[in-house]
N, C-alpha and C positions, 0 to 999 in steps of 0.2 A: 462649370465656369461660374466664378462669380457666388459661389454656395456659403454657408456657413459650416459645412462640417468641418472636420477637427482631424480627418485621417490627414495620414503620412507625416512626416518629418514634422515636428513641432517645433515653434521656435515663437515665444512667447512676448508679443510686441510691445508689450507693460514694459519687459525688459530689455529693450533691444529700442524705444521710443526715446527718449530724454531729454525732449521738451516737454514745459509745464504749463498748461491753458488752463490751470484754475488759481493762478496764482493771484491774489490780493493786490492792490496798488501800493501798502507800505509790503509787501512781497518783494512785488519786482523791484523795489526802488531796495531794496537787503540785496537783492540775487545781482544787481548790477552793479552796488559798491562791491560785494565781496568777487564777483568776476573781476571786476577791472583789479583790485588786489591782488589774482592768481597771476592777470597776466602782466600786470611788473614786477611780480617774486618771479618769474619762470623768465624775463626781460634782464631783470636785474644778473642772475646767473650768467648770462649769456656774455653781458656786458663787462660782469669780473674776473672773468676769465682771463691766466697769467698771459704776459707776452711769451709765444712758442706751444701754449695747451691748446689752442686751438684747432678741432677735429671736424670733420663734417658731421659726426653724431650729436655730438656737446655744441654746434653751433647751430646751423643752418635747420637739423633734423628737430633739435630742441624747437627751433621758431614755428618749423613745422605743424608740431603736434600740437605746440601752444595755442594755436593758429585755428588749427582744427575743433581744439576744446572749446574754446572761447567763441566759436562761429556757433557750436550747438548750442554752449547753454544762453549765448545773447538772444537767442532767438525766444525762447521765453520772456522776454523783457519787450523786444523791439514789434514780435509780430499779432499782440492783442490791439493793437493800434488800427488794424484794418477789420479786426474779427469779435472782439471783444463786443458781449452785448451791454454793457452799462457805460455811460460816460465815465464816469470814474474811475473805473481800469481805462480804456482809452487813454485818458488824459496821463493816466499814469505812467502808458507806456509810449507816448510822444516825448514827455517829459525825461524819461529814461533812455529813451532811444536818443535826443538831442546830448544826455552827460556821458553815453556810449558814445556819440562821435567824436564827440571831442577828444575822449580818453584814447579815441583810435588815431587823431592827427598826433595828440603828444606821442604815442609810440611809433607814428613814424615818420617824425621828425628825432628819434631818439640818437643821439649823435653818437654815443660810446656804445648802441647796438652797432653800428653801420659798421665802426671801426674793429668790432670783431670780426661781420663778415667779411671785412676786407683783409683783414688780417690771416683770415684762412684762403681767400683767394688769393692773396699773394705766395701761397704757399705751393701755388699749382698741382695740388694732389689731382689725379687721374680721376675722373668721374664718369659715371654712364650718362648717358643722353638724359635720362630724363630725372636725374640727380641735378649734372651742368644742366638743365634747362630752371628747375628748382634754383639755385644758386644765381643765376640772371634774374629773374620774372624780380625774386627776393633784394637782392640789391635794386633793380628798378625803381621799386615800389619806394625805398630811402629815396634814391636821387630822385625822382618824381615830386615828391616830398621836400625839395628844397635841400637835403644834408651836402650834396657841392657847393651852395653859398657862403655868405659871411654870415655869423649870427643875427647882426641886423637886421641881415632880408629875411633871414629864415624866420627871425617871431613873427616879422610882416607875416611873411604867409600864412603861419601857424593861424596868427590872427584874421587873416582872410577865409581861412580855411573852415574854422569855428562860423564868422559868421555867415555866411552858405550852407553849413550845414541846419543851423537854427531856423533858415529864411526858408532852405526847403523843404522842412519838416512842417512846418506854421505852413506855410501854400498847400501841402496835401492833406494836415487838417481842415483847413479852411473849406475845402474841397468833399472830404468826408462827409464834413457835417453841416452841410448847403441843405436846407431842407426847404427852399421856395417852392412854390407850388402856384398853380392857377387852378379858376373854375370856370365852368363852361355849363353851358345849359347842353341839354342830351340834344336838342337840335344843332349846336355848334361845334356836334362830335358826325355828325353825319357821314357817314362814310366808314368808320369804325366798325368792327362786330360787335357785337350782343352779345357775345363773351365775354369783351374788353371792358362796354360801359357798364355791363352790371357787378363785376370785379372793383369797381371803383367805389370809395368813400363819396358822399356827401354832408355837404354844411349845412349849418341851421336853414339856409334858404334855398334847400333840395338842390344845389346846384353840384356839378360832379368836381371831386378835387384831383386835381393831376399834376404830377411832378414831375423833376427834373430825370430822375433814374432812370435810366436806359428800356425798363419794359414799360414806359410811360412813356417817354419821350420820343423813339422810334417808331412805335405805332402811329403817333400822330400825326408826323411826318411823312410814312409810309402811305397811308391810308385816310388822313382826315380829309375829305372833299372839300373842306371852307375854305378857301384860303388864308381867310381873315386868319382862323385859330392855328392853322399852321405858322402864318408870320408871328404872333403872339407866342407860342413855343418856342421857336428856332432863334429868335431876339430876347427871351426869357435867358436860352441856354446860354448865347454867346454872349450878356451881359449877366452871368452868373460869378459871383464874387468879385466882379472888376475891382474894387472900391479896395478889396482889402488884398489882393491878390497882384493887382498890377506892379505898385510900386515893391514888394516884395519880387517878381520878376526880373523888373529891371533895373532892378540893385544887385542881384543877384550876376545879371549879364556884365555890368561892372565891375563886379569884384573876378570874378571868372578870368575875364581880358586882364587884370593889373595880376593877379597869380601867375597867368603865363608870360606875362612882360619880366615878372621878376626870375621868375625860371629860364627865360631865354628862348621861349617861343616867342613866333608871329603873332600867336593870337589862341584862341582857347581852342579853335578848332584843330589848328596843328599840333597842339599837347596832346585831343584825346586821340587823334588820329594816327598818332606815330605809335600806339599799338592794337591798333586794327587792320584788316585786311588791306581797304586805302589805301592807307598809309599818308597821305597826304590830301590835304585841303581843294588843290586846285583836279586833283583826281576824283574827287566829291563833285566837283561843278558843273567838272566836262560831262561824267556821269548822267548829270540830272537834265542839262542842258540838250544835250543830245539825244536823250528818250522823249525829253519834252517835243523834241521837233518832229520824231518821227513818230510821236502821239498826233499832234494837232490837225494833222487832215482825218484823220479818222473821229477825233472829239469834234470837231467842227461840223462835221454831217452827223454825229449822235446830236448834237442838241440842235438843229433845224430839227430831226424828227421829233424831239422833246418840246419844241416852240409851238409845232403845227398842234401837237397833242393839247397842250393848254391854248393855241388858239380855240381850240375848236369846243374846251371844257369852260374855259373862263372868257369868252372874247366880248360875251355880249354883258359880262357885269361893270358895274360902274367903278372906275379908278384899273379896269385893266393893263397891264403893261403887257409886250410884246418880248416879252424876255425872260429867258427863265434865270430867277433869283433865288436866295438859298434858301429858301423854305419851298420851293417848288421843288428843287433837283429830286430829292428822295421821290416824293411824292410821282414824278411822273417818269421815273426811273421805272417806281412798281409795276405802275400804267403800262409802260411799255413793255415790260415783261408779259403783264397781263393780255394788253390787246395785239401786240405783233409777235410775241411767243408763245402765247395762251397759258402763261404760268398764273395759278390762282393759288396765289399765297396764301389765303384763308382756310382754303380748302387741303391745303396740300401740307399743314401744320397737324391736322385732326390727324393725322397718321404719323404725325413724331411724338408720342407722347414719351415724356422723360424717361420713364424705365423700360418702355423699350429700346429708346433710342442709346442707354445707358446698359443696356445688356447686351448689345448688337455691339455696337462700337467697342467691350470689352472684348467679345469673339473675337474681334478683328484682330487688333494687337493681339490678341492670345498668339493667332493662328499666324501671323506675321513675323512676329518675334520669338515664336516660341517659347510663350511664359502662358504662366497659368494665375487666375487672381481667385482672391478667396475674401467675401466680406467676413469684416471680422464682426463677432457679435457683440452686444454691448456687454454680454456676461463675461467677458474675459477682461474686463475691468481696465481699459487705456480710456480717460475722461477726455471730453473732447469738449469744445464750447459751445456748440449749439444743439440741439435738440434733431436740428436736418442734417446733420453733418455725418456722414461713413466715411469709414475708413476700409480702408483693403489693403489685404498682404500680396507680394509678390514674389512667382516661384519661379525657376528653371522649368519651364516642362517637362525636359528630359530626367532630372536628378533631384526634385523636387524639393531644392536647394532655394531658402528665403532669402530674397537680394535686397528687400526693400519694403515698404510700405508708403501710401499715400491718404490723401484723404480730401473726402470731394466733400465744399460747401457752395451749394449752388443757385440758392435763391438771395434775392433782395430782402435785406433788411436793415430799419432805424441806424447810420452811424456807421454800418458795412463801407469797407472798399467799395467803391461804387461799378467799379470796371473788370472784367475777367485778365485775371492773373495768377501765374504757380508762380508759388513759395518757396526755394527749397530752404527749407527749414533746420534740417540736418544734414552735411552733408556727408557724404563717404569715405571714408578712409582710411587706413594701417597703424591701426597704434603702437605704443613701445612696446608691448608685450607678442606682438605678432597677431592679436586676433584683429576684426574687422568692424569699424561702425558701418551698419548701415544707413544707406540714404532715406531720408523722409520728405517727402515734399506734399504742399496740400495748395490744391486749385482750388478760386475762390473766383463765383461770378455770379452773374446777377441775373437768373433765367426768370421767365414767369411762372409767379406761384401755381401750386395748385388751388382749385378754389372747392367749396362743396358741391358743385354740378357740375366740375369734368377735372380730370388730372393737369398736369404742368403739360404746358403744348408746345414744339419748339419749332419758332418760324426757321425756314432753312437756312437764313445766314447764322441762327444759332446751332444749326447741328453743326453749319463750318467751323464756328467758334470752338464750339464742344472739341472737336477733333483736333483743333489747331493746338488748342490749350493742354491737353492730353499728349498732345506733341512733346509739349515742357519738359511734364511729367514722365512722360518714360526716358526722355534724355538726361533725367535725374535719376531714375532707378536701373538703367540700365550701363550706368558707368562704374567702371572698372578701376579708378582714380584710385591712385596708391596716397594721394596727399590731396587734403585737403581744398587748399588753394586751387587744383584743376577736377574739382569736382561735377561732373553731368554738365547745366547749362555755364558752368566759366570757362565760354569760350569765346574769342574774339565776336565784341557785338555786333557786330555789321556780319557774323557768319549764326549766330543763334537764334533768328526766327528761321531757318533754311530747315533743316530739319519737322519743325513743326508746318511751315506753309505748303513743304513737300507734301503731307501725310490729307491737307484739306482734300488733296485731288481724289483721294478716294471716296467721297461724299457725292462725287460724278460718276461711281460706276456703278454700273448696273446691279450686279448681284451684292457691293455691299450696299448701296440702298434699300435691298431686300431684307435682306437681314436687320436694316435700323427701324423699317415701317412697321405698322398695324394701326390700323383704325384704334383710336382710343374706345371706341363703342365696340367693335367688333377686330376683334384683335389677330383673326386668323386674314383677314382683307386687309394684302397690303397696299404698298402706295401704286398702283395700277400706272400701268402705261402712259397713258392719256396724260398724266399728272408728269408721271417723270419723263419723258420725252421733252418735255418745254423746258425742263429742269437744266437738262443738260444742254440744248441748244440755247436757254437764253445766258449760259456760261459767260459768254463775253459779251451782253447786252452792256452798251454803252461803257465799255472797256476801255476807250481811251478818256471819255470825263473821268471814272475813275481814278485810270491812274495818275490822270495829271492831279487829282486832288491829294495824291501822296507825293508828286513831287513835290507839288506844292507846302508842303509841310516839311518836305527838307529842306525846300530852296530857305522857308521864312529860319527854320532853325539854324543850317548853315549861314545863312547871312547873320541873325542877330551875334553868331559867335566866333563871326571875324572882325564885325562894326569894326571902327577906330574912332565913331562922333565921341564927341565927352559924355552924352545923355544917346544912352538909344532907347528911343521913343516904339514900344513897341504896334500902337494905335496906328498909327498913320503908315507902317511898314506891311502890316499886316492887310488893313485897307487897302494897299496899292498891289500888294505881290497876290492876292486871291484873283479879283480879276482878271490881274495879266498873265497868271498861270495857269487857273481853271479855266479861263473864259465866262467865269459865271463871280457877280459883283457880291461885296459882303454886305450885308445892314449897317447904314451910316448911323455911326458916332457906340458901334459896339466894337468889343476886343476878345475874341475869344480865347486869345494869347493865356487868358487868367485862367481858362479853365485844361490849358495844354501841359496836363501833368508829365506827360515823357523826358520834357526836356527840364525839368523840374526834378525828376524823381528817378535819373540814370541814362537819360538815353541824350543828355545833352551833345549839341554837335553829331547826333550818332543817325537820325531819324529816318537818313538815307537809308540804313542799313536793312527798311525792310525790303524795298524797291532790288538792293543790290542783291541780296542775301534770294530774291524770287528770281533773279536769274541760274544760279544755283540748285533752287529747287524743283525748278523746271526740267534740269539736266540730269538732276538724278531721278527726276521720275517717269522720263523718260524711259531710261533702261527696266524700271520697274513696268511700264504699258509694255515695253517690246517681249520682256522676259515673263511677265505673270505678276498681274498688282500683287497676288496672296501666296506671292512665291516663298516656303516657308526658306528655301535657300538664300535665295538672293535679300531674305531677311537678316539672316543670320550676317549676311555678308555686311551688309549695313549695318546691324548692331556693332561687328567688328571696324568698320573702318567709322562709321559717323558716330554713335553715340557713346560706344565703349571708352576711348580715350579723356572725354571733356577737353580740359585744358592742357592732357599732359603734352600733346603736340601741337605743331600748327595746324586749321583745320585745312588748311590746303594739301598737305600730305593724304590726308585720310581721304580726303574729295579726290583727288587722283588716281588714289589707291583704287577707290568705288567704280567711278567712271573709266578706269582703264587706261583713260586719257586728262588732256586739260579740258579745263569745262569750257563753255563756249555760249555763247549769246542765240545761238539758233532755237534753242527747245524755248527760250524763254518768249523769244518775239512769235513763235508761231503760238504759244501757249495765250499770250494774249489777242490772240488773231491779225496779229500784222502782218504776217509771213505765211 
């Protein structure tokens, strides 16, 4: 598992890779004019085609492959923006990725493409399913675009359409490269481990400097007993970029709404939602509204025990309040895990060190799916961008047939994407000649470093993470996509974290826990009873705060992308819906709106979709508890019906096919301990 040798079937990922990470910033800015060139000579074709030549080969299959081409090598261009270690690449490929979008709305809004494909659909040639499904998704994506308007509306949009794209590129740089920090005297880290504070920088005035980045900023929160420097953190993060980030937002939510006014939606929500599982706006509301309800008595009695806890930790300091506020919730979230599940998160990290937890979790998919991975070594010459960064190839177990390759960069650094996220970078497909690209995709997240007195340690919502993310990923390498466009994760968004939140659940069972542990000091001592027992009962600790803090986050997103005010003001929305939806009040006169990159950066209007997408994945994991979590069959079955297709069908075909039946709300509400 996981080896570097060189037996069986070779297949040599230098050539079989075709994205470039070491390209220059006048590079990418050559690689992106001479792309956008290819794909209007290869547009242009399509478009001069006589009236009556019109074929499904010469039209729809050309857009196809174009399609395909043009997704790998942009990605050379568009993804050193998150990865790249010097600003200057960066910059370059913001920059580049901002005259790629653009060049993507002019083609398609391109009016004498639209009229060829309609030209061959008028033709009604016979199609297979998943040819007619190609043929629809492809005209959509015109009319989407505006090409059923008058010209007039159509440059509007064109024009709306550019700037959204420029506004949301500028908000995730901005975001990138936030590099605020505070300091604290090592008395005002009290409560932290001795791992944590000696891993940190200090300033000329010996004080410790700590940021915003997630293996800084959640410790704090988790574990700093001051309060004081918890609220100083947590009012750090939610006023992070305000300044340059808001108004960028909610201009954004503006332009958003007048696009779908001129296309002929209600609102922006009902544009994305009319091709997601949804389907509609007011099925998004009932949705959140009615979990919300049948959360609230169960969150209502989590934070009475959350209040009594800070009574009892903070009640006799001065300025104490009787409530818990957002710099408390984490904080005694832990607490309670700790003192009424006996989970000691300190303790219980010393036995996830990365490369175990990173050669455990590979067994697992091995053995689950049936595939076999193999690090590749740096002597086989594929150049990668950082120095921590591997790659792995991906086999058939059985026929020892390479489907894929990935490549894991996992720690925090200077300018990095700040958040864990896969790539897919390449995607899979059929080219003219009948052979096959394969899929590439690379997970990027932010774990904690290694330091010189102990390995990378992974608290356990990062081995969740780890697994969840790794979800992506194999739903990238493990699709079967004959075209490009429905490759691995392009699949309805509100159904594409279902797959990955499914696979968390295994981070609860017993024997694969065993497998991810070893004391980082003594690596044959794994995570002992004691430890994991509280692991798996404190599962739904404070489960309904929880989740109302993700409805809470669709309710703020679905609402800002139906507004109809003339100004939606996101401060004051955000202010009023936390409260009323978590139960717990946000910090006056902050907006963490600025730092909510999902609806920014693809998930706009969609945010529900993790909420919905966990009833789903409760259903199908179901049958995987009743049948054998490491059931290599009921693997297979599931690579066939969930991840093999991507986009070429609906995912509810494949979900019915799996489940035997319709899926149903029962696994999900007992999985959250309601039922």
């Amino acid at each position: 598992m996981a080896d570097s040798s060189t037996s069986g079937a070779r297949v040599l990922a230098k050539n079989e890779i075709h994205v470039r990470f070491d390209l220059s910033a006048p590079e990418m800015q050559k690689l992106s004019s001479d792309l956008m060139a290819e794909v209007k000579a290869a547009e242009d074709a399509v478009a001069a085609l006589p009236e009556g030549a019109h074929s499904f080969e010469n039209t729809v299959l050309a857009l196809a492959f174009n399609e395909g081409h043009a997704d790998t090598l942009s990605s050379s261009v568009t993804f050193p923006q998150y990865v790249a270690t010097d600003s200057e690449r960066r910059d370059a490929s913001s920059a580049a990725t901002k005259e790629l979008s653009a060049f993507q709305i002019e083609c398609n809004t391109r009016e004498d493409v639209y009229r060829s494909l309609k030209a061959f659909e008028a033709k009604g040639e016979k199609l297979n399913d998943l040819d007619a499904r190609l043929l629809q998704k492809t005209l959509l994506t015109y009319e989407r675009n505006g090409l059923a308007l008058d010209p007039e509306k159509r440059d509007a949009l064109k024009k709306i359409r550019k700037e959204i794209s420029d506004l949301c590129i500028e908000f995730q740089k901005n975001l990138n490269e936030d590099t605020t920090s505070l300091t604290f005297t090592e008395e005002e880290l009290v409560g932290l481990p001795s791992s944590f504070i000696s891993a940190l920088e200090k300033n000329d005035e010996g004080k410790y400097i700590v940021t915003l980045k997630y293996p800084h900023l959640f410790p704090v929160l988790n574990w700093g007993a001051n309060p004081d420097t918890r609220r100083r953190m947590e009012e750090a993060n939610a006023l992070k970029v305000n300044k340059e980030n808001v108004p960028l937002l909610e201009r954004v939510l503006v332009l958003r709404r007048e696009a779908a006014h001129l296309l002929g939606y209600k609102n922006h929500a009902s544009f994305i939602l009319e091709e997601r599982m949804a389907k509609t706006h007011e099925t998004v509301i009932q949705f959140l509204a009615e979990l919300r309800q049948k959360l609230i008595p169960a969150a209502t009695k989590e934070l009475a025990v959350l209040r009594d806890l800070k009574r009892k930790k903070e009640g006799s300091l001065e300025g104490y309040k009787d409530e818990i506020l957002g710099h408390d919730f984490r904080f005694y979230h832990t607490l309670n895990k700790q003192e009424n599940y006996s989970v000691n998160e300190d303790a219980i990290k010393d036995y996830f060190p990365m490369h175990l937890v990173t050669k455990g979790m590979l067994e697992v998919y091995e053995e689950l799916l049936s595939l076999k991975f193999r690090k590749v070594p740096d002597e086989e010459g594929v150049p990668k961008w950082h120095e921590d960064v591997d790659l792995f190839e991906v086999k058939e177990a059985a026929s020892d047939k390479v489907i894929g390759f990935f490549f894991l960069d996992l720690y925090p650094r200077d300018g990095k994407y700040g958040h864990a996220a896969v790539f897919p970078i390449q995607p899979r497909y059929e080219r003219v000649d009948g052979s096959v690209q394969l899929p590439v995709a690379a997970m990027v997240a932010n774990f904690t470093k290694p330091t010189p007195d102990q390995p990378s340690l992974l608290k356990f919502d990062e081995v969740e993470t780890f697994f969840h993310e790794f979800g992506h990923v194999m739903h990238n390498m493990c699709t079967d996509a004959k075209y490009a466009r429905f490759s691995g994760t392009a699949v309805e968004r509100d159904f594409v974290e279902a797959p990955s939140q499914m696979l968390e659940n295994w981070c609860y069972e017993s024997d694969v826990l065993q497998r991810l542990s070893g004391h980082y000091e003594r690596e044959e001592e794994v995570l002992p009873q004691s430890l994991l027992e509280p692991i798996v009962a404190a599962k739904n600790a404070d489960t309904g705060l929880l989740n109302l803090r993700q409805i809470f986050f669709g309710t703020f997103d679905t609402t800002v992308h139906s507004c109809e005010d003339d100004e939606i003001a996101t401060e004051p929305l955000w202010q009023r819906l936390r409260p009323e939806v978590t139960l717990i009040p946000q910090a006056p006169n902050t907006n963490p709106a600025a730092g909510f990159g999902h609806i920014m950066g693809g998930y706009d209007a969609q945010y529900y979709g993790y909420l919905w997408s966990e009833v789903f994945s409760a259903d199908m994991f179901a049958r995987f508890k009743a049948e054998g979590v490491l059931s290599p069959e009921l693997g297979s079955l599931y690579r066939e019906c969930i991840l093999a297709p991507g986009g070429s069908a609906e995912s509810m075909v494949g979900l019915k096919k799996f489940l035997g039946r319709e899926p149903t709300q029962e696994a999900f509400l007992k999985h959250i301990g309601l039922e």
